[in-house]
C-alpha positions as semicolon CSV with decimal commas, in nm:
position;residue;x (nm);y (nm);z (nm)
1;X;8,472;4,847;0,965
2;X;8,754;4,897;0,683
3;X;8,974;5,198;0,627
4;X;8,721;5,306;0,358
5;X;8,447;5,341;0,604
6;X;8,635;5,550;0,854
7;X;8,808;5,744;0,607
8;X;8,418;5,776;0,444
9;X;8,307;5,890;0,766
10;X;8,614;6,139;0,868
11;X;8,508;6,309;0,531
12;X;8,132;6,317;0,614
13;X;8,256;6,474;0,923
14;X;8,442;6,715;0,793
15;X;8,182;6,806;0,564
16;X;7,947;6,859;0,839
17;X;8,171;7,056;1,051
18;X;8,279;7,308;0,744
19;X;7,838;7,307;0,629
20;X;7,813;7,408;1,039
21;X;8,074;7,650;1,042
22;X;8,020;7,809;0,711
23;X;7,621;7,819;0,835
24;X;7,724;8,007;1,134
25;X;7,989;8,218;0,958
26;X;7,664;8,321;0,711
27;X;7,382;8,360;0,984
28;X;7,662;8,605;1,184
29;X;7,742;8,792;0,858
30;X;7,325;8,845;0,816
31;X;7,284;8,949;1,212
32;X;7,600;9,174;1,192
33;X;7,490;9,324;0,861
34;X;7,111;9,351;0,992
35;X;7,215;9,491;1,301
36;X;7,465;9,761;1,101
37;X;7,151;9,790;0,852
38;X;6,924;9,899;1,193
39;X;7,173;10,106;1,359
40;X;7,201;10,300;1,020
41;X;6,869;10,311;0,920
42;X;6,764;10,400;1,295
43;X;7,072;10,732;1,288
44;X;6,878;10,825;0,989
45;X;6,600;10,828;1,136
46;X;6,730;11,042;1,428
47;X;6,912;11,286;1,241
48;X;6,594;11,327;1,021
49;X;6,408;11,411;1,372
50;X;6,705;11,639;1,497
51;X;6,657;11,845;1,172
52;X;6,305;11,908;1,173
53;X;6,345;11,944;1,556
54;X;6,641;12,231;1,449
55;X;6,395;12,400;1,161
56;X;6,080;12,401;1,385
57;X;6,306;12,561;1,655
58;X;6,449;12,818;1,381
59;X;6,083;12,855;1,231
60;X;5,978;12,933;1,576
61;X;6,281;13,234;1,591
62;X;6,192;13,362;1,314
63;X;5,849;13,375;1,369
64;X;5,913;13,477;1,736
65;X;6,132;13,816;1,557
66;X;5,867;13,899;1,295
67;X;5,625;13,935;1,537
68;X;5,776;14,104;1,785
69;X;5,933;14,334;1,555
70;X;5,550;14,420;1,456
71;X;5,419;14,414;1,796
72;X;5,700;14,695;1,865
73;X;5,609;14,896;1,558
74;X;5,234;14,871;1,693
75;X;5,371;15,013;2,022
76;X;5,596;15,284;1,909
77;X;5,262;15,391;1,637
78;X;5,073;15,394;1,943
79;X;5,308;15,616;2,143
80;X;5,398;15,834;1,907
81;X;5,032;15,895;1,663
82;X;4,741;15,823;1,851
83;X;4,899;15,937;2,210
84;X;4,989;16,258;2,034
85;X;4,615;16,276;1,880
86;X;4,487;16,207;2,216
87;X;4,710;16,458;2,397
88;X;4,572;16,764;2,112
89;X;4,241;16,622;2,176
90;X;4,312;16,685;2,545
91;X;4,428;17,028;2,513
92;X;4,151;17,143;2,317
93;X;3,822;16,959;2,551
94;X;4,045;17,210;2,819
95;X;4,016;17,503;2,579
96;X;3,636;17,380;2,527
97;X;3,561;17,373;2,889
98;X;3,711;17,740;2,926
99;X;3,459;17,904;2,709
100;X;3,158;17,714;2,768
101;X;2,868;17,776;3,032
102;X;2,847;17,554;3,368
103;X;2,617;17,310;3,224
104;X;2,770;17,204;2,923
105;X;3,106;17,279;3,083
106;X;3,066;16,887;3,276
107;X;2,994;16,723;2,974
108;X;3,304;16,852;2,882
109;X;3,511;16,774;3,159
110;X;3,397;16,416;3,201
111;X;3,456;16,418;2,813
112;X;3,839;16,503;2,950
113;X;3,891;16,312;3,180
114;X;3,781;15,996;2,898
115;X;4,071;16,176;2,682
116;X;4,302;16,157;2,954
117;X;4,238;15,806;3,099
118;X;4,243;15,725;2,713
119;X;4,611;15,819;2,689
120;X;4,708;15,686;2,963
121;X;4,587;15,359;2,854
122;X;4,778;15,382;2,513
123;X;5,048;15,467;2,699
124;X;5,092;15,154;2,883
125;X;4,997;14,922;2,637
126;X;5,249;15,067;2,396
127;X;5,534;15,000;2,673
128;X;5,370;14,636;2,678
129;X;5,404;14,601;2,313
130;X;5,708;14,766;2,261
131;X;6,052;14,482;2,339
132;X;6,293;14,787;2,366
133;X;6,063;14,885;2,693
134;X;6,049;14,578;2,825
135;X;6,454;14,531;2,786
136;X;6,521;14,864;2,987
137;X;6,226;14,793;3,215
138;X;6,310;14,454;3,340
139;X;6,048;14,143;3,349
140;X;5,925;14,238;3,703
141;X;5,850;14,567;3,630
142;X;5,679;14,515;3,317
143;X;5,489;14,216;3,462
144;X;5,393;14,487;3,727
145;X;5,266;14,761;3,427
146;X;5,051;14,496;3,270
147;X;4,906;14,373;3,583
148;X;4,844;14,742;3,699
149;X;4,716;14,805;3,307
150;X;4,459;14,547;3,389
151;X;4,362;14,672;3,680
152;X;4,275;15,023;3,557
153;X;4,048;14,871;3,244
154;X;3,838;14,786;3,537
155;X;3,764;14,435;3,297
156;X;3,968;14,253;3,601
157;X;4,059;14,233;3,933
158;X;4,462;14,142;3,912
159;X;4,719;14,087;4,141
160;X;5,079;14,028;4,152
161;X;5,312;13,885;4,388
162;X;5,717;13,826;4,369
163;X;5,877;13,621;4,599
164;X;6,261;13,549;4,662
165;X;6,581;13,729;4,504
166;X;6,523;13,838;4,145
167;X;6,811;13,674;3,939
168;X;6,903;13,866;3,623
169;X;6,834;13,616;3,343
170;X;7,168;13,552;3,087
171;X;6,973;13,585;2,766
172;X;6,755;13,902;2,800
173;X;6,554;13,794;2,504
174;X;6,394;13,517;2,730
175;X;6,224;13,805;2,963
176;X;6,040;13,926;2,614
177;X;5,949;13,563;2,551
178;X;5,814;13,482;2,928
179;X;5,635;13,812;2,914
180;X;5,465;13,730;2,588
181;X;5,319;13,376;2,753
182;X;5,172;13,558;3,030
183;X;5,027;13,816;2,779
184;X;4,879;13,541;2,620
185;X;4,762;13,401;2,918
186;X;4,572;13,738;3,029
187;X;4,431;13,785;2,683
188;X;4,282;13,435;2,702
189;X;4,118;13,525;3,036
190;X;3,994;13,858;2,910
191;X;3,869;13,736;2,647
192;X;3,705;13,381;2,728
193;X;3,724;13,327;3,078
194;X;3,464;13,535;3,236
195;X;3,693;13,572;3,538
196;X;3,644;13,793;3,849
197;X;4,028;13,775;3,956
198;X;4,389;13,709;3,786
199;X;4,666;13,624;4,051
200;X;4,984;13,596;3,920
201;X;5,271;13,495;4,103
202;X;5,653;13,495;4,109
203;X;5,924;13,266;4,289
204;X;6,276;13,295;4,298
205;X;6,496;13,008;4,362
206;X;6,851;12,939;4,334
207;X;6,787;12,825;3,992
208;X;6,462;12,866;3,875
209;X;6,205;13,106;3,785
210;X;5,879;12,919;3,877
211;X;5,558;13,148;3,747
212;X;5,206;13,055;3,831
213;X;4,920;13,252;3,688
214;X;4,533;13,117;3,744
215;X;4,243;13,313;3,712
216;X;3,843;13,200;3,846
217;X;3,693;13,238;3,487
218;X;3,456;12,946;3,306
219;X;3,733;12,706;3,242
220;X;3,737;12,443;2,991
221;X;3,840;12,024;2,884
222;X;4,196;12,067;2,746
223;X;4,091;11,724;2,587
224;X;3,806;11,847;2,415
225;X;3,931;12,198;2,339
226;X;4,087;12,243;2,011
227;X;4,424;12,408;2,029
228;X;4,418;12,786;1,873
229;X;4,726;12,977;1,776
230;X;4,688;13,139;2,128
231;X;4,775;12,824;2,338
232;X;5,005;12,652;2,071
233;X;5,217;12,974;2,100
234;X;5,256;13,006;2,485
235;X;5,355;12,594;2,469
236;X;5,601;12,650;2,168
237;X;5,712;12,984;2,361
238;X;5,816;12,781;2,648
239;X;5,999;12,542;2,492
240;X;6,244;12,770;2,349
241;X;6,339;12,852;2,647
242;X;6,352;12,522;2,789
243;X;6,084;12,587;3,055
244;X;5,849;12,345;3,193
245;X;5,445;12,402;3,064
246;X;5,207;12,323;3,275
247;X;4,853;12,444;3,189
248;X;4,554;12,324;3,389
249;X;4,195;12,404;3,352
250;X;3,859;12,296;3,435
251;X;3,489;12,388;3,371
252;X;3,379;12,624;3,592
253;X;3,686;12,573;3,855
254;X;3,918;12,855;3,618
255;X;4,223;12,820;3,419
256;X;4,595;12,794;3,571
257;X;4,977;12,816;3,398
258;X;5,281;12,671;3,607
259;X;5,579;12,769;3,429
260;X;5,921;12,656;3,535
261;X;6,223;12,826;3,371
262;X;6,548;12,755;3,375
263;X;6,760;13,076;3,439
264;X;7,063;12,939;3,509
265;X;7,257;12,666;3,317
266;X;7,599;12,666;3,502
């Protein structure tokens, strides 16, 4: 073979090799710049998710303050009109009673004592609508009211038991937003379950609050069941607060709520 050839094939060589390298310099430019395109595209994505995740939380707030902002205006309206029109009314079946013969004079007093049980019932829900009670109450006591509420209506047979060393929780909004998930809970029962009994119970750890309510009503497929505002609001409840939801029902077995929440963070 002459010079020509060798030289010919040096250059074909070299041809080759620079083709190869400038291949491989252009397929790692496409990967690099694919792979920058992805991680971009894929942050975008995330941050998109982190800010509707950030406005459905603040939605939620706001939401959360509106109502409860109502629900205390309900409560102090309650306290302050109707218990006052029930306490006249009071006063007055007691100035009825006083003037009227023996026979009508029962009617009268069992007319009362309606008045009376009446107010007392206002009473106590107002404190359970009211935030301002519930702040100066504490959550156990107020858990205690509504339980002992229920319990009076006669609509229920409730119970209520703590366990452990109550922890005072750092945010005292949360014990409004608990509260409102178990008053959720009980107005479901009332209102659909057809229960006999409502147990509700209360554990104390070293870090968590861990709340279990179940009552022996109709039940129902949480597959099958299409979510009202009732239920979406104790799950979106609980996850402001971080808590694990747990609801658990079945037909004819009753309806249960395991909530886990985080009262401690350090």
């Amino acid at each position: 073979m002459g010079q020509g050839g060798v030289e010919k094939e040096i250059l074909d060589l070299t041809i080759l090799i620079y083709s190869v390298v400038v291949l491989v310099i252009l397929a790692t430019t496409i990967i690099v710049f694919f792979i920058i395109f992805q991680k971009r595209k894929n942050q975008l994505l995330l941050d998109k998710i982190n800010q509707q995740q950030k406005f459905d939380e603040e939605l939620i707030k706001t939401q959360q303050e509106i109502q409860e902002e109502t629900l205390k205006h309900i409560g102090r309206e309650l306290h302050d009109n109707v218990g006052q029109m029930l306490v006249l009314a009071t006063m007055q079946m007691k100035t009825v009673a006083s003037t009227v013969t023996d026979d009508i004079k029962v009617k009268v007093d069992n007319t009362a004592n309606v008045l009376k049980a009446s107010l007392e019932e206002v009473r106590a829900l107002s404190k359970s609508l009211n935030s301002d009670v519930i702040f100066n109450l504490g959550f156990n006591a107020t858990v205690e009211n509504e339980v002992l509420r229920l319990n009076k209506s006669g609509l229920i047979a409730s119970s209520l038991s703590i366990n452990g060393t109550k922890v005072s929780f750092e945010n005292k909004k949360d014990e409004i937003i608990l509260f409102r998930i178990l008053q959720e809970f009980f107005s479901n029962t009332l209102k659909y379950a057809d229960a006999e009994h409502l147990n509700v119970v209360l554990n104390y750890e070293d870090e968590f609050l861990n709340i279990r309510v179940e009552d022996d009503g109709n039940g129902f497929e949480l597959e099958g069941v299409q979510k009202g505002s009732g239920l979406i609001n104790m799950e979106k409840r609980a996850e402001l607060l971080n808590a694990k939801y747990e609801l658990v029902s079945q037909l004819n077995k009753g309806t249960s709520l395991n909530l886990v929440y985080p009262f401690r963070t350090n």
